[in-house]
N, C-alpha and C positions, 0 to 999 in steps of 0.2 A: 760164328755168333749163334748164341742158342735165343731162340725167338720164341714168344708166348702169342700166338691170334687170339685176339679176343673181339668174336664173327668170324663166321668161316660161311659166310655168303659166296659170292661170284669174285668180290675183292680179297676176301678171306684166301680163296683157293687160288686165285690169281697169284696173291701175295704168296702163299707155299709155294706155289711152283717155282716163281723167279727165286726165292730162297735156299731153295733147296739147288735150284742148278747153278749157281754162286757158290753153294758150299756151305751153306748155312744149316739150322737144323732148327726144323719147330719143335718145342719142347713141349708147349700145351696150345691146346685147340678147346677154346670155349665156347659153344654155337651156344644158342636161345634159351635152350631148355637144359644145360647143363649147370650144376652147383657146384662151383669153384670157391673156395672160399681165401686160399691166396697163392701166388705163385711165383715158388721160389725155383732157385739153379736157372734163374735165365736172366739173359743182359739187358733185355727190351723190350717192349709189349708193342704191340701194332693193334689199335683197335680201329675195325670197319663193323661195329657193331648196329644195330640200329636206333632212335635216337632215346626210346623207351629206357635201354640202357647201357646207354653213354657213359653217362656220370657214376653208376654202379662201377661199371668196366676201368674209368680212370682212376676210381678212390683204390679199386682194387688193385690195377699195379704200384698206385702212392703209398698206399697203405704198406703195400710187401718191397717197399724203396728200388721199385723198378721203375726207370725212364720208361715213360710210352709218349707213342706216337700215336695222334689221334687223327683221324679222318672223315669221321663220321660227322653229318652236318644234321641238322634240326634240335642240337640242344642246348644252344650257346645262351640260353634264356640263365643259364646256371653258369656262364662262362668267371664271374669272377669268384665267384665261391668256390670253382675247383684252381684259380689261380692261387687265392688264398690257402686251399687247401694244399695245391703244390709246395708253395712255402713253408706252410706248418711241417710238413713231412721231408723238406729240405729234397726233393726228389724233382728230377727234369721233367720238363711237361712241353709235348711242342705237338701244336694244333694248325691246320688248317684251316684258313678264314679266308671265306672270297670278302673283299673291301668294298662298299663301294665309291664309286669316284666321286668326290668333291666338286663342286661346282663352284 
């Protein structure tokens, strides 16, 4: 599987390592201060970015109709506009959401 990080923090580098000794291949690597502007030839985006830009980092694999996988927590203030935008773009989008419990 060719894999795009988008962050290459402690998660970012975490996530190459196990990837790469599975057999996988990161294909692009987007830290903070790098200007990507879309990213093609890969199957799936893995973003651990930080929450500043989040929502940049998901338009960007929607945009370029790449599934990502998102991880990055502090920007769900924007969670149904990039649902929305998921749809517009007909592209997978799967986030991690701690819930919390109901009373």
């Amino acid at each position: 599987m060719r894999i795009a990080l988008l962050g290459y923090g402690k998660m970012g580098k975490e996530i190459e390592k196990i990837s790469i000794e599975r057999g996988h291949s990161i294909s692009i690597i987007k830290d903070k201060n790098d200007t990507v502007t879309s990213i093609d030839n890969v199957d799936v985006a893995i973003n651990f970015s930080t929450p500043d830009s989040a929502v940049d980092n998901i338009k960007l694999a929607l945009n370029s109709s790449v599934p990502i996988i998102c991880g990055t927590t502090g920007w769900l203030d924007d969670y149904e506009k990039i649902v929305e935008f998921s749809k517009k773009t007909n592209t997978s989008f799967f986030v991690f959401l701690k819930l919390q419990p109901r009373c």
